[in-house]
C-alpha positions as CSV (number, residue, x, y, z in Angstrom):
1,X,233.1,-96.7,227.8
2,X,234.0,-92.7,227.1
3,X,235.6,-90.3,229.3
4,X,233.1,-88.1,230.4
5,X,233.8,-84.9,228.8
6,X,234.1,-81.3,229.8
7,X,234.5,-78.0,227.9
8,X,238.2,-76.8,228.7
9,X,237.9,-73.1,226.4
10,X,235.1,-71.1,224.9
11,X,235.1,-68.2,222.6
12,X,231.5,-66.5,221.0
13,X,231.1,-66.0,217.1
14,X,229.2,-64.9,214.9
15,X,225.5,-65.1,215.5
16,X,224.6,-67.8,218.1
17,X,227.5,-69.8,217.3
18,X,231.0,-70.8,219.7
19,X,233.8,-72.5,219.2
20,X,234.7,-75.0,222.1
21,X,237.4,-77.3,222.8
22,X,237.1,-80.3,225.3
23,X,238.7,-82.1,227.2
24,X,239.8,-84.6,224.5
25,X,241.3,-82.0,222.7
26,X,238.3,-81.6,220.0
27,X,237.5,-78.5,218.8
28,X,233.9,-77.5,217.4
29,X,231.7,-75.2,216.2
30,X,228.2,-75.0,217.9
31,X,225.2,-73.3,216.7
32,X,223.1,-72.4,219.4
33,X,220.4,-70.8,217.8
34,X,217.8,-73.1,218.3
35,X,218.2,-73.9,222.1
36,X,219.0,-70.0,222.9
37,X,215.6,-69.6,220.3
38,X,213.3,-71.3,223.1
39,X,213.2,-68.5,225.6
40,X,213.0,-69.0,229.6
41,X,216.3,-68.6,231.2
42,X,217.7,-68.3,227.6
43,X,216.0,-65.5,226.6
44,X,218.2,-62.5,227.9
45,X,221.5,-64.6,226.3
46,X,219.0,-65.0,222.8
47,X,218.3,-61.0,222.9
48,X,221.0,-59.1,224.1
49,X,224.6,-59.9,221.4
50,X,226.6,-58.6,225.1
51,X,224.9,-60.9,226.7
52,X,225.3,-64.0,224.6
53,X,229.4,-62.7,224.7
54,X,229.6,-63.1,228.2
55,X,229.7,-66.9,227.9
56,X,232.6,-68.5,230.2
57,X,233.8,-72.0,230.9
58,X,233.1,-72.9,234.2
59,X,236.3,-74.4,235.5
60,X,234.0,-76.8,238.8
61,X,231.3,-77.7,236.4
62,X,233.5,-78.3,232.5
63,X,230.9,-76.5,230.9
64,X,229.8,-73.4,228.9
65,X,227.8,-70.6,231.4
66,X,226.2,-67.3,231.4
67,X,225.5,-64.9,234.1
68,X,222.8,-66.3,236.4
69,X,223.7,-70.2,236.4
70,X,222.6,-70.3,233.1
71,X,224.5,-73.7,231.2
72,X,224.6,-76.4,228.8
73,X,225.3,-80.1,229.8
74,X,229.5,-80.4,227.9
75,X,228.1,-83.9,226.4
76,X,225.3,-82.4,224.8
77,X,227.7,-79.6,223.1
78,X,229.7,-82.3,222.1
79,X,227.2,-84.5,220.5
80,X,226.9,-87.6,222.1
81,X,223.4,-86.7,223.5
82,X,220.8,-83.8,222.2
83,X,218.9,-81.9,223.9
84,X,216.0,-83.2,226.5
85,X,214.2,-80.2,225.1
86,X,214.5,-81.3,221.5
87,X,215.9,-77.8,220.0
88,X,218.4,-79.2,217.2
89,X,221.9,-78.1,217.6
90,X,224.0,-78.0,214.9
91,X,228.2,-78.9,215.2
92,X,231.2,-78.8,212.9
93,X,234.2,-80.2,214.3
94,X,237.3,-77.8,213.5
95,X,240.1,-80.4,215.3
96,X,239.3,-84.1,216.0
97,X,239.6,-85.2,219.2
98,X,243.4,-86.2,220.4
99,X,244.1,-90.0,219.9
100,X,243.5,-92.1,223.3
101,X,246.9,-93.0,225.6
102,X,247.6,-95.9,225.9
């Protein structure tokens, strides 16, 4: 069974795109576009660039936020699961994750 991941830095780029590393020391690119695309609580991040910018890693939870509670589960960023809501998110992995202790 994995370790359950977490998000340990986060940096915005172009676009709706980040670059995260976890907890496993991987390091990928995420589009957002898609999820940030569907509105509700992700609308203000979707239409204002300085609010997209203000994404943070969340240090309690191990994930990406944005002001007002707004987050993403770290295991969907990562890609083990997708999105309940169906948006597709598309990854490129910049660093593989960190081979296991033993």
């Amino acid at each position: 069974m994995s370790e359950i991941i977490s998000v340990t830095q986060v940096e915005p780029l172009d676009g709706l795109r980040i670059r995260a590393a976890f907890s496993d020391g991987a390091v990928k690119e995420i589009d957002l576009s898609e999820v940030l695309a569907a509105g509700g609580v992700f609308a203000p991040i979707f239409e204002r660039r300085e609010v997209f910018e203000q994404v943070a890693v969340n240090p309690e939870t191990g994930t990406i936020e944005w002001p007002g509670d707004v987050d993403l589960d770290p295991e969907v960023l990562y890609g083990r699961h997708e999105p309940a809501s169906g948006h597709r998110i598309e990854r490129r992995t910049i660093r593989e994750p960190l081979p296991a202790a033993s």
